[in-house]
C-alpha positions in Angstrom: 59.5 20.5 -21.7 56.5 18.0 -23.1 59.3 15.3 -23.1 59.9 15.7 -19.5 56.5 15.7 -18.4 56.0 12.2 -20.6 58.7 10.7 -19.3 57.8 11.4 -15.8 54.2 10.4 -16.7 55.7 6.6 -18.0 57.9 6.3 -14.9 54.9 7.4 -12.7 53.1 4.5 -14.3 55.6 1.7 -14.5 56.3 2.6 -10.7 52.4 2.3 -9.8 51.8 -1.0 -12.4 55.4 -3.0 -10.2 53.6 -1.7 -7.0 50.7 -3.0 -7.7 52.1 -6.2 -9.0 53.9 -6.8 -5.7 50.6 -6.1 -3.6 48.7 -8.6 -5.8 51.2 -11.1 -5.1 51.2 -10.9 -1.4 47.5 -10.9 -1.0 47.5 -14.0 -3.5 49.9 -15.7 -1.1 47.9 -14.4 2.2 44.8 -16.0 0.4 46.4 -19.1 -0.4 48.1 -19.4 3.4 45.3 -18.8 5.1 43.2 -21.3 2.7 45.9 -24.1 3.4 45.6 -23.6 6.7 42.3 -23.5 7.3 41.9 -26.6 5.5 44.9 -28.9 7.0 43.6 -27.3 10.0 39.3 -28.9 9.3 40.8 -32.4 8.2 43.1 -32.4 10.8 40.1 -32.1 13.3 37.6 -32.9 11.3 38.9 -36.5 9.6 41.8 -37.3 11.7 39.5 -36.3 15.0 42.1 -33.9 16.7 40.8 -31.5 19.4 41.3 -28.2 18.2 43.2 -27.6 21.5 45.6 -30.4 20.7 46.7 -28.6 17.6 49.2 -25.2 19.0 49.7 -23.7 15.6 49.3 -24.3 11.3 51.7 -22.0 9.2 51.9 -22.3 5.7 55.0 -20.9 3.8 56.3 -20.5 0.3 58.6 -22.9 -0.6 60.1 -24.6 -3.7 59.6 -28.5 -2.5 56.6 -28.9 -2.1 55.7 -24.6 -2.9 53.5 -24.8 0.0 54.5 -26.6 3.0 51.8 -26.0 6.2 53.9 -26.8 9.4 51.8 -28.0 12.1 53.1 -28.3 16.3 51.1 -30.4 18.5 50.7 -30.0 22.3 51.8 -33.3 22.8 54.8 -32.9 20.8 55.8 -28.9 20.7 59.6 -29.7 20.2 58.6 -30.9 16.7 57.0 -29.2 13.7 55.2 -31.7 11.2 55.3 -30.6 7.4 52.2 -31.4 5.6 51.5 -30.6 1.4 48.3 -30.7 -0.1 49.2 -32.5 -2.9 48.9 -29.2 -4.9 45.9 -30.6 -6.6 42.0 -29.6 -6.6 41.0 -31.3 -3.7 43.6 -31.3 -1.4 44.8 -34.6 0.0 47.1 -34.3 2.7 50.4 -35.9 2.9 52.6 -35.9 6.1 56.4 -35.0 4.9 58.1 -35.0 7.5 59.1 -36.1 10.6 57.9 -39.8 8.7 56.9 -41.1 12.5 55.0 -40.8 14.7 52.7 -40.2 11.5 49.8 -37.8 12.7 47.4 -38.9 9.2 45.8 -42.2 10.0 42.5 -41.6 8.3 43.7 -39.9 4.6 43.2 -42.0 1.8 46.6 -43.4 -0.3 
């Protein structure tokens, strides 16, 4: 009967411990898509001088080239999503992917 009772008690545990692995993991990516996007979102207005109206959406996504693209559709150009990386580094320096033209980051530094 004691056997039982541990082994429910381990399962119980292991069950709660991959739940709460899985939670973490999404809000870690939550946090990190909605910190990518927030800041392609301030260069892209701030350094490139969008108007914030100009810009329709900024999704990031998990990905494995590069692990977190941020698609961005203008309003002059909805039929197109631009794919933009951060350079996975520190202090993010944005790259424009793809399409390659009409390139929408004029004012990053190479």
């Amino acid at each position: 009967m004691k056997k039982t009772g541990s082994i429910k008690m381990i399962l119980s545990g292991a069950i709660i411990l991959i739940i709460l692995l899985i939670v973490g993991f999404y809000v870690f990516l939550q946090f990190k898509y909605n910190s990518l996007e927030a800041s392609l979102k301030e260069h892209l207005i701030n350094v490139e001088g969008y108007k914030e109206e100009e810009i329709v959406s900024v999704e990031a996504k998990l990905s494995s080239m590069p692990k977190y693209p941020v698609y961005v559709i203008f309003s002059d150009d909805p039929e197109t999503k631009y794919i933009f990386t951060d350079g996975d580094g520190e202090v993010p320096k944005w790259h424009q992917l793809d399409p390659k033209t009409p390139q929408r980051l004029q004012n990053s530094e190479e």
